[in-house]
N, CA and C atoms as a LAMMPS dump frame, in Angstrom:
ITEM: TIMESTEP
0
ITEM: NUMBER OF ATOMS
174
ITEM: BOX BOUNDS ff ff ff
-5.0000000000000000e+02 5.0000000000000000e+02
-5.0000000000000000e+02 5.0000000000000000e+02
-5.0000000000000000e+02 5.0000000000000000e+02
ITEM: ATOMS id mol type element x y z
1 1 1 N 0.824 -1.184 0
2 1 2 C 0 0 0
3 1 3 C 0.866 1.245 0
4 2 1 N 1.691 1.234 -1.01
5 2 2 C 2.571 2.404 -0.684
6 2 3 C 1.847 3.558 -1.883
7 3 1 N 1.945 5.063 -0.98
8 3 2 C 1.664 5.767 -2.284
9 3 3 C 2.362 6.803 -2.655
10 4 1 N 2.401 7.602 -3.826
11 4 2 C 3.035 7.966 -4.422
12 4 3 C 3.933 9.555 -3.877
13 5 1 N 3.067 10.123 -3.549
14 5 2 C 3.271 11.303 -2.007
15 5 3 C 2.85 11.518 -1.166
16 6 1 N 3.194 11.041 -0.232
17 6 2 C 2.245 11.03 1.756
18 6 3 C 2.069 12.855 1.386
19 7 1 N 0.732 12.801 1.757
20 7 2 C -0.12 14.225 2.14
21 7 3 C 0.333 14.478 3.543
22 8 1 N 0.37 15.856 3.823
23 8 2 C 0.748 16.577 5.422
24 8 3 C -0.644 16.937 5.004
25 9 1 N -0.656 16.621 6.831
26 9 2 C -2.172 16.959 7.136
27 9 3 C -1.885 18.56 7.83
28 10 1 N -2.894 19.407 7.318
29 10 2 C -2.655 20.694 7.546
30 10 3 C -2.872 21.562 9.492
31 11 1 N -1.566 21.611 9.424
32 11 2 C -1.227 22.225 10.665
33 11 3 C -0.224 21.632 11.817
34 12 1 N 0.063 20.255 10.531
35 12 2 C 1.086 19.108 11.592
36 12 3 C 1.643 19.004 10.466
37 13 1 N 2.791 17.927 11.241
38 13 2 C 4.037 17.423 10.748
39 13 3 C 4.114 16.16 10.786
40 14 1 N 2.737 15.58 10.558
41 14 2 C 2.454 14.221 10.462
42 14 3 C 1.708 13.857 9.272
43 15 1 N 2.049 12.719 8.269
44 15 2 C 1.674 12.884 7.02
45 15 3 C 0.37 11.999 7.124
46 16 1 N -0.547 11.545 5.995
47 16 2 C -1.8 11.732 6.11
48 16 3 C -1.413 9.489 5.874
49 17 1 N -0.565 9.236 5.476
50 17 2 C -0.128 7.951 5.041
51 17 3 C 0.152 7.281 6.706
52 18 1 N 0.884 8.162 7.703
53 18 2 C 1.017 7.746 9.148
54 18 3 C 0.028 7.794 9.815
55 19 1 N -1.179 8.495 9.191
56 19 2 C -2.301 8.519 10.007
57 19 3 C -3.049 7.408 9.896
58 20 1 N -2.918 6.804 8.075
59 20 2 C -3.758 6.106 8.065
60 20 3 C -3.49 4.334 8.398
61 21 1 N -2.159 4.267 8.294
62 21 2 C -0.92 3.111 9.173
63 21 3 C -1.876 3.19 10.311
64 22 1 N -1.463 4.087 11.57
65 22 2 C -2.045 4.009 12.562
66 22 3 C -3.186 3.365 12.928
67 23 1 N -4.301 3.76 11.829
68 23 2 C -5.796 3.425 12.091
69 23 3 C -5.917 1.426 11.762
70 24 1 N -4.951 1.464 10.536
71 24 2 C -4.744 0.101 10.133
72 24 3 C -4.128 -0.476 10.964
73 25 1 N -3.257 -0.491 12.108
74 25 2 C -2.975 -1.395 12.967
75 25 3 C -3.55 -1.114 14.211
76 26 1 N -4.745 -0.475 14.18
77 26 2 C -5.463 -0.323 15.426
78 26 3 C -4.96 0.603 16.727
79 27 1 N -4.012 1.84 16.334
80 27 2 C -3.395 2.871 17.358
81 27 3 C -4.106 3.885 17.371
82 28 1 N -4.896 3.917 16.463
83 28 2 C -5.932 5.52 16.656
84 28 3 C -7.161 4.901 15.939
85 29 1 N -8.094 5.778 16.494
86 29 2 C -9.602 5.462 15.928
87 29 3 C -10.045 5.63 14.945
88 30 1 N -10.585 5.673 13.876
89 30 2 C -11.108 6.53 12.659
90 30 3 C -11.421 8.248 12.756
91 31 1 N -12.371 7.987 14.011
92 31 2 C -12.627 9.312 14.69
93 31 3 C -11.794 10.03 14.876
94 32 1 N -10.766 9.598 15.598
95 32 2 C -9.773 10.581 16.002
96 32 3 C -8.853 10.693 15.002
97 33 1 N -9.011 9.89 14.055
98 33 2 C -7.909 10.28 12.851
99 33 3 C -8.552 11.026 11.854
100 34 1 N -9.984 11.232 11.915
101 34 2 C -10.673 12.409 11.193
102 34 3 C -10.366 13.461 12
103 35 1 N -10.323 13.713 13.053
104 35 2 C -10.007 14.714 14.052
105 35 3 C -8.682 15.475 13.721
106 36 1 N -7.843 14.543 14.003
107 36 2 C -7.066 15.091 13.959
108 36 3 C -6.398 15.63 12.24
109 37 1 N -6.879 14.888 11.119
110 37 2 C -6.924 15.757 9.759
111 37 3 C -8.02 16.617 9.603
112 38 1 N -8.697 17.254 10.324
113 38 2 C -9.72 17.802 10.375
114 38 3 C -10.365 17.73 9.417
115 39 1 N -11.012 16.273 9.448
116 39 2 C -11.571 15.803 8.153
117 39 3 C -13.264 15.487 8.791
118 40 1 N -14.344 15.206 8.33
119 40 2 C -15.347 14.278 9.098
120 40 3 C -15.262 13.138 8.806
121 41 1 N -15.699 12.241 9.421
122 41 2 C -15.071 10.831 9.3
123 41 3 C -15.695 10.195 7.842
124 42 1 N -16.836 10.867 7.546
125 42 2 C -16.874 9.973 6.351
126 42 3 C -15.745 10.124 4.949
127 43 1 N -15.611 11.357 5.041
128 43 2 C -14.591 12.065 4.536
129 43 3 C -13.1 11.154 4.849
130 44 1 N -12.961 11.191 6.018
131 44 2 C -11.425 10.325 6.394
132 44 3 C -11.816 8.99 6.067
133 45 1 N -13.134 8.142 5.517
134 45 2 C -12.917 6.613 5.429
135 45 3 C -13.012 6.673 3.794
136 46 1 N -13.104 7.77 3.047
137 46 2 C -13.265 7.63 1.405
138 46 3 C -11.719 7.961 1.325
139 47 1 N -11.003 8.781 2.359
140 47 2 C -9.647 8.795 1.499
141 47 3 C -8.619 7.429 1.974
142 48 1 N -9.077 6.89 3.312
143 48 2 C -8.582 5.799 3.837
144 48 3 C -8.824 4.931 2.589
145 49 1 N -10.151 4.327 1.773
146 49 2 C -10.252 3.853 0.911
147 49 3 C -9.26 3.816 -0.479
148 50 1 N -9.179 5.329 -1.193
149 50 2 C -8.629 5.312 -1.898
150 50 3 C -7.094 5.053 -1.395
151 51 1 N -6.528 5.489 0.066
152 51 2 C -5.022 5.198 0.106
153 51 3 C -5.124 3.593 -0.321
154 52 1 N -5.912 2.744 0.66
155 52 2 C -5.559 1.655 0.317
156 52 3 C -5.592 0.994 -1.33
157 53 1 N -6.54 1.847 -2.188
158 53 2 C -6.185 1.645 -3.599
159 53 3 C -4.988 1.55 -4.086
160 54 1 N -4.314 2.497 -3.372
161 54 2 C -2.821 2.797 -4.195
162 54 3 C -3.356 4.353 -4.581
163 55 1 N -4.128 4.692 -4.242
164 55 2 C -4.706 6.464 -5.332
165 55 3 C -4.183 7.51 -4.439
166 56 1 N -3.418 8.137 -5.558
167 56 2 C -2.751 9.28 -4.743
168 56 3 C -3.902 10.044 -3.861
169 57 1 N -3.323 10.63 -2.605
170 57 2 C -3.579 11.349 -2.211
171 57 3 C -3.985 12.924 -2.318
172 58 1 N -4.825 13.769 -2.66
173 58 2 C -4.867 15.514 -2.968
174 58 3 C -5.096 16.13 -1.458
């Protein structure tokens, strides 16, 4: 599942590819990983989706 440029999530220094690692081995919630990309979660599980495609990130 690697992709082509990890997205920074805006206002950190944590890319949007470590966020979504995290959620995939069960260290953060969905919730809180919409939270913290200040995304809403349905929003954070369509791009969780496409990471796991392989589809770049915008």
């Amino acid at each position: 599942m690697k992709n082509s440029l990890p997205e920074k999530v805006p206002g950190s220094k944590v890319s949007a590819e470590e966020i979504f690692g995290q959620v995939v081995y069960g260290l953060l919630s969905p919730p809180e990983a919409a939270k913290v990309m200040k995304l809403s979660v349905r929003q954070f599980y369509r791009r969780l989706a496409a990471w796991k495609r392989g589809e770049a990130l915008d």
